[in-house]
Each structure stands twice: as C-alpha cells, then as structure tokens.
C-alpha positions in Angstrom: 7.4 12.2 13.4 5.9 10.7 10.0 8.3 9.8 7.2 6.3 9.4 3.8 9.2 8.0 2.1 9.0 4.9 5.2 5.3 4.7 5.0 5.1 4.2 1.4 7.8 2.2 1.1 6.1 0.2 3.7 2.7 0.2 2.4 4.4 -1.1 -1.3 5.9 -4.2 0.7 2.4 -4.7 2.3 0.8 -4.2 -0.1 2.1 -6.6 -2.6 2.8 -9.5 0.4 -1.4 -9.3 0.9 -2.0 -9.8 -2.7 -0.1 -12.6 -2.7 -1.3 -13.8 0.3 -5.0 -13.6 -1.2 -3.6 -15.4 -4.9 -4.4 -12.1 -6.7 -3.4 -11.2 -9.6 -2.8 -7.1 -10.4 -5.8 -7.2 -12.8 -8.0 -8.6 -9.6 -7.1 -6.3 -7.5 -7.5 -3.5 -10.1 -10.7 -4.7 -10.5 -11.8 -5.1 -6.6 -10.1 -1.9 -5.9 -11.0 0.6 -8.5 -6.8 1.2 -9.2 -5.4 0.9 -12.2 -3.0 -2.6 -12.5 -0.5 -0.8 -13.9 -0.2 2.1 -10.7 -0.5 -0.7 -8.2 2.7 -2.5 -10.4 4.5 0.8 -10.1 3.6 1.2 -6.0 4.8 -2.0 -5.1 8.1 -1.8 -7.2 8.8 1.6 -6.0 8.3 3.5 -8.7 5.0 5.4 -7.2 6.2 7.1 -4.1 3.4 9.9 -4.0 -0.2 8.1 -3.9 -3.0 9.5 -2.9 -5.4 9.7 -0.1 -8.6 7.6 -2.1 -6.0 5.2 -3.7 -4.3 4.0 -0.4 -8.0 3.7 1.3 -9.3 1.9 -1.8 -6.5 -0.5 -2.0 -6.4 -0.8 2.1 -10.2 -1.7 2.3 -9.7 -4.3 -1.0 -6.6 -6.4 1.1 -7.5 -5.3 4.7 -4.5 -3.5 6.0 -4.9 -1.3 8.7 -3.5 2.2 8.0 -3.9 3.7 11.1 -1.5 0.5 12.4 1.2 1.3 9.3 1.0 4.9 10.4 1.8 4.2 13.7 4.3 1.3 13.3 6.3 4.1 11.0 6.0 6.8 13.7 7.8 4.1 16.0 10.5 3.2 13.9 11.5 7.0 13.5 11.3 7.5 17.1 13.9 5.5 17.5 
C-alpha cells in the first residue's frame, strides 16, 4: 500500500538534499526544470503536498532521483 502523504514528504526531503548536493539554487533548478522557484520552495518546506504527475517527472529528471525507487522504498516502509 502507497501513502502520498509519505511519498511526498519523502520526495520534499529528496528533493531539496539533491539540490544541495548539486550547489543549486531554487532559481537554477526552476530554470533546468521548467517549475516555478517559488512551488519547488513550497514542496520542500511542506507546504505543497499535492504535485503533480509532469512536475515530479520534470524535477526527478533535472536532479536524477529515481521515482520508481521512492515509490517502492515508501511501499516498504508501510508494509511494515
């Protein structure tokens, strides 16, 4: 079983741990990824809990992270 509310808080930690990672500033990635800096400022301080299908692809493919692995590492951690 999926929980969203796991997923996207775990997607908002990855999310802003890769940008770091990768010295980018919010306006960088906005730029690389086509998402606005302010929505990726409200995803990775929680404030953006409902994101949509293109913005999670287009902010996955701009840092690399592997959605199919956050999917599944989320399915494991409700299994137990």
């Amino acid at each position: 079983m999926y929980s969203e509310d796991v997923f996207v808080k775990e997607f908002a930690r990855k999310l802003r741990r890769k940008r770091e990672e990768q010295s980018l500033s919010l306006n960088r990635l906005s730029e690389i990824s086509s998402v606005s800096a302010s929505f990726i400022f409200r995803i990775e301080n929680g404030e953006r809990n409902n994101i949509s299908i293109e913005v999670l692809f287009n902010l996955s493919n701009a840092l690399d992270i592997d959605l199919g692995e956050m999917l599944e590492r989320c399915r494991s951690s409700q299994d137990k």
